[in-house]
N, C-alpha and C positions, 0 to 999 in steps of 0.2 A: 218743877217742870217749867220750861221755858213759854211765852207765852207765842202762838204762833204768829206768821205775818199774814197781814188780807192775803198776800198770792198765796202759801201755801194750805196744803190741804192735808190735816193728819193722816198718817198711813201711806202718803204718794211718796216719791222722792221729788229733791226742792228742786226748784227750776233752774236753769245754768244763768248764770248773769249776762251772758253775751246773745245776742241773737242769733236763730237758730236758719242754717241757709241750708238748702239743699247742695248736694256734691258738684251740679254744675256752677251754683252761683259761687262756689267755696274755690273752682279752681280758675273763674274766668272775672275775678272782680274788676281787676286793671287791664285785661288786655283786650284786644280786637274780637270781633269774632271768631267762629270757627270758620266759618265759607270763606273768610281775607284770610286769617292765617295760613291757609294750605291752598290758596289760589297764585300757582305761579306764573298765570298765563297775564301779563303785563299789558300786552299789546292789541287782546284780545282776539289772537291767532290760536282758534280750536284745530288745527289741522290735526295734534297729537291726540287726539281724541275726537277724531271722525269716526264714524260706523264702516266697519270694513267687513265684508261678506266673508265665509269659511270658501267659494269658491273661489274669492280673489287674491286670498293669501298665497303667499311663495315662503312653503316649509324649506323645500331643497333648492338650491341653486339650479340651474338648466346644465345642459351635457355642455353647451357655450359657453356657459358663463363659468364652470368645472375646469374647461379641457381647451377653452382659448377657441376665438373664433373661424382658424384655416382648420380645425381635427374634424375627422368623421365618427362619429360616435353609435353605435349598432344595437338595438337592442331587441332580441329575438324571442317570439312571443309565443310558439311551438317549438316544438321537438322536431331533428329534423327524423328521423327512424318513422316510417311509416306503420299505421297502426295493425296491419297485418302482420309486420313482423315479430315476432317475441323478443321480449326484453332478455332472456335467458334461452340460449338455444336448446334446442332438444339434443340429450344426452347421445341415442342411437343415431338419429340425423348428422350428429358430428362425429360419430364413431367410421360410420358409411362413408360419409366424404374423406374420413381422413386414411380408410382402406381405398377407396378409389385411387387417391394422390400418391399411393406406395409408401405411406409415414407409418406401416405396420410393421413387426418383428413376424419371420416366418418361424 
C-alpha cells in the first residue's frame, strides 16, 4: 500500500493539481469587465436608454403620418341608427307596409 501524501486524506478523493476557480473567474481571466464589454455607449449619450412613459409612446402612426398630410381621415364613434329603432325590423310591421305600397299578390 502506497504511503499517503500530507494533502491527502484516506477515503476522500486527491486533490486536482491545478487551482480551483470559480465559473466566473474561469471564463473572464484575460478580459475586461462585464459593464466595458457590453457598454457601447462611447460618447456617453444615454438618449437610447432614457425612461419613456407608456403614455408617450406612439404604437400606430397618426391618420397624417398614414394617409399624408392634405387627407381627411374620419373616424365615427357611434352608430348612426337611432337607438329607438330595431336593428331587425318587425316581421308584421313590414308585411303592413309592404300591403300598403301594393307589393302584394291578390
Amino acid at each position: 500500500m502506497a504511503a499517503a501524501s500530507a494533502m491527502e486524506v484516506p477515503g476522500s478523493t486527491p486533490t486536482p493539481s491545478v487551482p480551483f476557480y470559480d465559473s466566473v473567474d474561469i471564463f473572464h481571466l484575460n478580459s475586461e469587465p462585464v459593464y466595458d464589454v457590453y457598454d457601447d455607449d462611447e460618447d456617453g449619450d444615454s438618449s437610447q436608454q432614457a425612461v419613456v412613459l407608456a403614455a408617450d409612446k406612439n404604437y400606430y402612426p397618426t391618420a397624417e403620418e398614414m394617409y399624408g398630410p392634405g387627407m381627411e381621415a374620419l373616424v365615427m364613434d357611434e352608430v348612426e341608427q337611432p337607438l329607438e329603432q330595431p336593428i331587425v325590423a318587425d316581421a308584421l310591421a313590414l308585411l303592413e307596409e309592404m300591403r300598403g305600397k301594393g307589393y302584394h299578390a291578390d
